[in-house]
N, C-alpha and C positions, 0 to 999 in steps of 0.2 A: 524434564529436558531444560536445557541453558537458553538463554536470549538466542545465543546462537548459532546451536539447534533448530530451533522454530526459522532464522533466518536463513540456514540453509533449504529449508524445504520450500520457502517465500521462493529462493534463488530457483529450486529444480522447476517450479509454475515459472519463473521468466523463462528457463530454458526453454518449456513446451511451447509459449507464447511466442520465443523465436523459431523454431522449428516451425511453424504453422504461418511465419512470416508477418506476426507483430512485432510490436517494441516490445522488447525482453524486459517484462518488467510482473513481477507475480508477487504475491499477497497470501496471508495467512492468519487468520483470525484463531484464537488463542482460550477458552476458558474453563477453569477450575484444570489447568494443567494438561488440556486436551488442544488440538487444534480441529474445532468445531468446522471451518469455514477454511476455501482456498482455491485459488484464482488465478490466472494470468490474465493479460489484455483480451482482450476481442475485439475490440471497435469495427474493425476492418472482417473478421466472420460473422459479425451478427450488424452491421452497418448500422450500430450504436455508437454517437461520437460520446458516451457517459458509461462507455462499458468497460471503464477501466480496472484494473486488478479491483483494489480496495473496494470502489463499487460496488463491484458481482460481488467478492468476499464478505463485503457487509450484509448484501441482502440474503446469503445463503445464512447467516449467520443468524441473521433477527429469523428467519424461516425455521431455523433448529431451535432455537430460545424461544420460538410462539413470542416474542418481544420486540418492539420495535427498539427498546434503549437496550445497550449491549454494556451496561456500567461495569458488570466484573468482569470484561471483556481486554484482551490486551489484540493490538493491529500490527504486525510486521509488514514492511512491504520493503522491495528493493532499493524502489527511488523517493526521492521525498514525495509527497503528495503536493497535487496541484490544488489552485482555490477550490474547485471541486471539490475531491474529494477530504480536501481539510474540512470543509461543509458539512460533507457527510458525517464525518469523522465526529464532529462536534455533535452535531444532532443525534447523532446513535448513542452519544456518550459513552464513548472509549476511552476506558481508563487510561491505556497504554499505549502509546505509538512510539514502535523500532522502526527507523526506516536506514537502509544502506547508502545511496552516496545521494550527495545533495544536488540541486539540482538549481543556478543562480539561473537561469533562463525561465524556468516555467513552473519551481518550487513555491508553497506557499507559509511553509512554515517558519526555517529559518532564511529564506529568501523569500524574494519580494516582496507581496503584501503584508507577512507575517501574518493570517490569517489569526491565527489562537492568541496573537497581543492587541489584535483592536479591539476597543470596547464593547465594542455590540456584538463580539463573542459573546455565546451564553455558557460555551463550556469547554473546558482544554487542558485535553490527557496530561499525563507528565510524558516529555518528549527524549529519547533517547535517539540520536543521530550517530551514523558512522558503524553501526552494527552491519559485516559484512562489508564494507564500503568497497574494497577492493575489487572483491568480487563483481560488486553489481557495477560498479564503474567500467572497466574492461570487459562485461559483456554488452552494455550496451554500448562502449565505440566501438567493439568489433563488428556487431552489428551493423551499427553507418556506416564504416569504413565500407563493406563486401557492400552495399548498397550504392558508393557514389561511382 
């Protein structure tokens, strides 16, 4: 399967995750050309403010690997990751992060803190941005939109 392949399936978890009335934002954890791991939000069904796509997708992920580090692991997700889960992201050591549109409010990667360029990062995937961008962009402001 293509980068964006795997990023359409990240996309069909935001879709469930909007249906179910979260941020349409879903995840797909990737290794040896399988997708091991895959997630949408929950925060709001399981009244976890850390239950985001990447999150759950990481831990289902180190759960299928018996591993807690995910190194020949690649991370798709919709939207960029926040300081959170770039945290995450680093500690599991994820080789790969795709992620769809970016996100200058509450991104960590290539917006604000830069998470994976300060130095007391220990570790930092190669990052690939704008995979699906369209996509995940236009569903989550249609999402706000029907909301405000």
């Amino acid at each position: 399967m293509t980068a964006r392949s795997f990023m359409d399936l990240a996309l069909k978890q935001a879709e469930i995750a909007a249906l179910e009335g979260e941020v349409p934002i879903g995840c797909v954890v990737v290794h040896a050309g399988s997708v091991i791991a895959q997630a949408g939000n929950r925060t709001l069904r399981d009244r976890d403010p850390t239950a985001h796509a990447e999150i759950l997708a990481i831990r289902q992920a180190a759960n299928v690997l018996d591993s807690e580090r995910l190194v020949d692991c690649d991370l798709y997700v919709t939207l960029e990751p926040c300081t959170m889960c770039a945290g995450a992201i680093s500690f599991a050591r994820i080789r790969r992060l795709y992620y769809g549109a970016s996100d200058p409010k509450g991104g960590a990667v290539d917006s604000g803190v830069r998470f994976f360029a300060a130095p007391t990062c220990h570790h930092a995937p190669e990052v690939y941005p704008s995979v699906g961008e369209n996509e995940s962009a236009t569903m989550l402001k249609d999402f706000f939109k029907a909301r405000r």
